[in-house]
N, C-alpha and C positions, 0 to 999 in steps of 0.2 A: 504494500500500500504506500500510495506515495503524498506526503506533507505538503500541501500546496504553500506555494513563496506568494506573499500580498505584491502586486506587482503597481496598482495603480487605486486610484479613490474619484470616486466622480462626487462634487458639489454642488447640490443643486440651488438656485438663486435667482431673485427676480431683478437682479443688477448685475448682472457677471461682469461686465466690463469696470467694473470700481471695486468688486470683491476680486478679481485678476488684478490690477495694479495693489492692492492692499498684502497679497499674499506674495507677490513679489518683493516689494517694497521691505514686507514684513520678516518673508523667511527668505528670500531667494534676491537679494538684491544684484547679482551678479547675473540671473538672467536675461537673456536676448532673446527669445525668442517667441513662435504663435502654439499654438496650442498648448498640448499639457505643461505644467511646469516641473521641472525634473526636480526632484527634494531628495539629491544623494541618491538616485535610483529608485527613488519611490516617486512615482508619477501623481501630480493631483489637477485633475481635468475639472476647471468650472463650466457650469453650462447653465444658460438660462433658462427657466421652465416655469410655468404657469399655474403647476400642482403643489407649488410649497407657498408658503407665507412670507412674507417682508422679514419677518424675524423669527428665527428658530426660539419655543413656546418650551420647550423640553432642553438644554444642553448640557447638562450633564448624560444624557443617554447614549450618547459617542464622542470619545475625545480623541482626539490624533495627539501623539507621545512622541515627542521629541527626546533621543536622551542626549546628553550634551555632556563634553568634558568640564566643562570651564562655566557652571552654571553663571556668576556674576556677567563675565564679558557677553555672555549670548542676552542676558535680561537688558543690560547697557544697549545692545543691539537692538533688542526688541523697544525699547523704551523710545532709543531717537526715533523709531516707525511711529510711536506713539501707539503705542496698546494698551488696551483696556484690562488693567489687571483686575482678576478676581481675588486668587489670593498667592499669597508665598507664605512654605509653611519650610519648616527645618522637621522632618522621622528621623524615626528610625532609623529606616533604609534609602536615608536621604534628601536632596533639598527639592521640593516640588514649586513648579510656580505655573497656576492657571491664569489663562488670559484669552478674551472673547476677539473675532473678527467681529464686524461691523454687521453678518446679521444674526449675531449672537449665539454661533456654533465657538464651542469652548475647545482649545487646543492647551499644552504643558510641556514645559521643559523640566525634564528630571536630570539632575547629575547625581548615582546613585552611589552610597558608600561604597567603598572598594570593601570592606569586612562584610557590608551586610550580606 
């Protein structure tokens, strides 16, 4: 049996063309190019669609994880984008920090203990 590898995520949004600049902006400032945006080999395709709402009503029910070495420099990063932090908390198994896109889908950067 074979473990399937996440290879891409599709976003659905009643603006895509300002949640794509924000996700760029956001995680991918080094991007150049059209369609998906490449996030280290993980692909994330926005697309406009007419079945979702202005603002996700539910976000904590999917979060996309970031894990990061260097939690401070990537927050620094995220900060001049200007995001919308929810929260930063210091675990156990590490420093988590949530933060909202503009329609209020929740993504985190964790840098996890090296013990835990």
């Amino acid at each position: 049996m074979t473990t399937l590898k996440p290879g891409s995520m599709l976003l659905g949004t009643t603006r895509p063309a300002e949640l794509r600049a924000w996700y760029i902006k956001a995680l991918a400032p080094e991007f150049t190019g059209e369609g998906a945006i490449d996030l280290g080999g993980f692909l994330l395709v926005i697309d406009g669609r007419d079945d979702v709402e202005a603002k996700n009503n539910q976000p904590g029910r999917t979060i996309i994880n970031f894990h990061v070495d260097d939690f401070d420099a990537v927050a620094a990063q995220l900060n001049a984008a200007g995001v919308e932090w929810i929260s930063v908390e210091d675990r156990v198994k590490g420093k988590f920090g949530t933060f909202a896109d503009p329609d209020g889908n929740y993504l985190q950067i964790i840098e996890w203990q090296q013990d835990a």
